[in-house]
C-alpha positions, 0 to 999 in steps of 0.5 A, spaced: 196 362 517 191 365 521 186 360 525 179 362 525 174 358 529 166 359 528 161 356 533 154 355 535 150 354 541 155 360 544 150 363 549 148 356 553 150 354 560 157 351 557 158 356 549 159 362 553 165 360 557 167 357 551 167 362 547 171 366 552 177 361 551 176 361 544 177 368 543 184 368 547 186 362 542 184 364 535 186 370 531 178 370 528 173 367 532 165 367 528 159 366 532 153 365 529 147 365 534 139 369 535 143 374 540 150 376 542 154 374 547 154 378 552 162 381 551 164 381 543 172 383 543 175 386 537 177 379 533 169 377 534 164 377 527 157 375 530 152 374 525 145 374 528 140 368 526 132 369 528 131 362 524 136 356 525 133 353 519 137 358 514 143 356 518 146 352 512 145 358 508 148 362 513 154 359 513 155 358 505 156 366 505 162 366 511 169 366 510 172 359 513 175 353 510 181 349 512 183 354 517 178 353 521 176 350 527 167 349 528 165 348 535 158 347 537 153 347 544 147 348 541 143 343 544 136 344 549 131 339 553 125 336 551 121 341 556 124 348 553 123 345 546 116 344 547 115 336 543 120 330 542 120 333 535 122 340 536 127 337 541 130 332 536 130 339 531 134 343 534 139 337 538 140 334 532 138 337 525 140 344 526 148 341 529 148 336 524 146 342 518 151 345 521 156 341 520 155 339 513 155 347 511 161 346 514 164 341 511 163 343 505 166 349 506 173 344 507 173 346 515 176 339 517 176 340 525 169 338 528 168 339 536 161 337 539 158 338 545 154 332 546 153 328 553 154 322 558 150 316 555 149 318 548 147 311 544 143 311 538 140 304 541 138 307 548 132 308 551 131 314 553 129 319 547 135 325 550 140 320 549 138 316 543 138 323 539 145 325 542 147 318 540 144 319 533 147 325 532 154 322 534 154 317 528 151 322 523 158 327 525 162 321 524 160 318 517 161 326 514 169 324 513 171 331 518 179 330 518 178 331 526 171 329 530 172 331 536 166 329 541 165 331 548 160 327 553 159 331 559 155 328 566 151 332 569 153 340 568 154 344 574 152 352 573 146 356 573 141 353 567 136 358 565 129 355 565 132 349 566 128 347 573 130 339 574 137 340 572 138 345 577 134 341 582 139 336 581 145 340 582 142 343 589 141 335 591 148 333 589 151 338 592 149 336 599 152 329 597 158 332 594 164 331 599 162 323 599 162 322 591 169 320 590 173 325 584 175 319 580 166 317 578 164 316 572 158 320 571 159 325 578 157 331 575 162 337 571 163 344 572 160 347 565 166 352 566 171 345 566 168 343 560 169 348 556 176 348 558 177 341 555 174 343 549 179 348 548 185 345 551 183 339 546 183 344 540 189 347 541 192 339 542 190 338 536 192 345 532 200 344 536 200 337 533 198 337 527 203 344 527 210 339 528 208 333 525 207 332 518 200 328 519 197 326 513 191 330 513 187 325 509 186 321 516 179 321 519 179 321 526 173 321 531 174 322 539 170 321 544 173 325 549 168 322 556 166 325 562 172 322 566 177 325 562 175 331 562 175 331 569 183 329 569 185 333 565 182 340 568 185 337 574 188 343 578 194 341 581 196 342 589 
C-alpha cells in the first residue's frame, strides 16, 4: 500500500523543513496552505486555502484515509494574530477542525506540533490553548496521537520580533547552557527531524507486528527527547 501524509502549518518556522522530510518518505505528500511551499517535487498536491474556516470542507474532498499520516504546525502568536480570540482561532480551532475532518476520513495517524508548557490549567494564555488544544486531539480516539512540545525554536521567525530576540540573547549564553536542559532551546530544523523519525518509527512498527489497530495511543514526545534523539554522534 502506498503511504500518503497531508500537512498544514507547512510554510512556518518548523512545517517547511518538514515538509521537506516528508517528501523523501512518503509516496504522496498533501499540503493544504494560503500559499505554496517554496519547492513542490513531483509527488507533491497543494491545495491553496485563502480561508481556514473552509478548511473541514476542503479536507472532506481529498483522497485520504487509512493510508495516511496528518501532520500539523499551524500555530502563530497572540501578537501576529491581532487578539486572544484570533490567536485561539487559529492555535486551536482551525488545528483541531483539522484533525476532525481527518478523523473522519478514517486518517489514524496524528502528529502536532505543540509546545513546551502546554497545560489547559496554565497561567499563561499561549499555554493554556496548546494545553486545551492537546486534551481536545486526545478524546478524537486517532490510533496514534503523536504530540511534540518543542522549547524555544532556534530559526529565523518572520515577524516574530521578541522571539528572535531572544534567540539573539540565548545565543551569547549558549556555550554555558548544559545540553541535557530541559527547556534549552531547539533548532527548528531538529524538530522536524524527530516529527519525521517518530512517524517512520511508528510506520516500521506497525509494519512487522501484528498490533491491533484499535488501540488508541497518545505520546508526548518533549523537548528533552527530541534533543537526544537528533543527537549527531561524534
Amino acid at each position: 500500500m502506498k503511504r500518503k501524509a497531508i500537512v498544514i502549518g507547512a510554510t512556518g518556522l518548523v512545517g517547511k523543513l518538514l515538509v521537506s522530510q516528508l517528501s523523501l518518505m512518503y509516496d504522496s505528500l498533501i499540503v493544504v496552505a494560503r500559499k505554496p511551499p517554496k519547492h513542490l517535487s513531483a509527488q507533491m498536491q497543494f491545495y491553496q486555502l485563502g480561508d481556514f474556516n473552509n478548511l473541514e470542507d476542503t479536507i472532506s474532498n481529498i483522497a485520504i484515509g487509512p493510508d495516511t499520516d496528518a501532520f500539523s504546525c499551524l500555530g502563530t502568536t497572540k501578537k501576529q494574530a491581532g487578539s486572544e480570540e484570533a490567536f485561539k482561532k487559529i492555535d486551536y480551532d482551525h488545528n483541531l477542525n483539522f484533525a476532525k475532518a481527518c478523523y473522519k476520513k478514517g486518517v489514524q495517524r496524528f502528529f502536532i506540533l505543540s509546545s513546551l508548557g502546554a497545560d489547559p490549567k496554565s497561567r499563561f494564555f499561549y499555554n493554556q490553548v496548546k494545553g486545551e488544544l492537546e486534551a481536545s486531539l486526545a478524546q478524537l480516539g486517532f490510533t496514534e496521537l503523536v504530540i511534540f512540545q518543542p522549547s524555544l525554536l532556534l530559526g529565523k521567525h518572520k515577524g516574530r520580533l521578541l522571539e528572535n530576540t531572544a534567540q539573539k540573547a540565548y545565543r551569547l549564553i549558549a556555550p554555558i547552557v548544559p545540553k541535557s536542559l530541559r527547556a534549552r532551546p531547539i533548532e527548528a530544523e531538529r524538530v522536524a527531524a524527530a516529527m519525521a523519525l517518530t512517524a517512520q518509527n511508528i510506520y516500521e512498527r506497525h509494519k512487522v507486528s501484528a498490533i491491533d489497530n484499535s488501540t488508541k495511543n497518545v505520546s508526548i514526545i518533549d523537548n528533552k527527547l527530541m534533543l537526544a534523539m537528533t543527537q549527531l554522534k561524534s
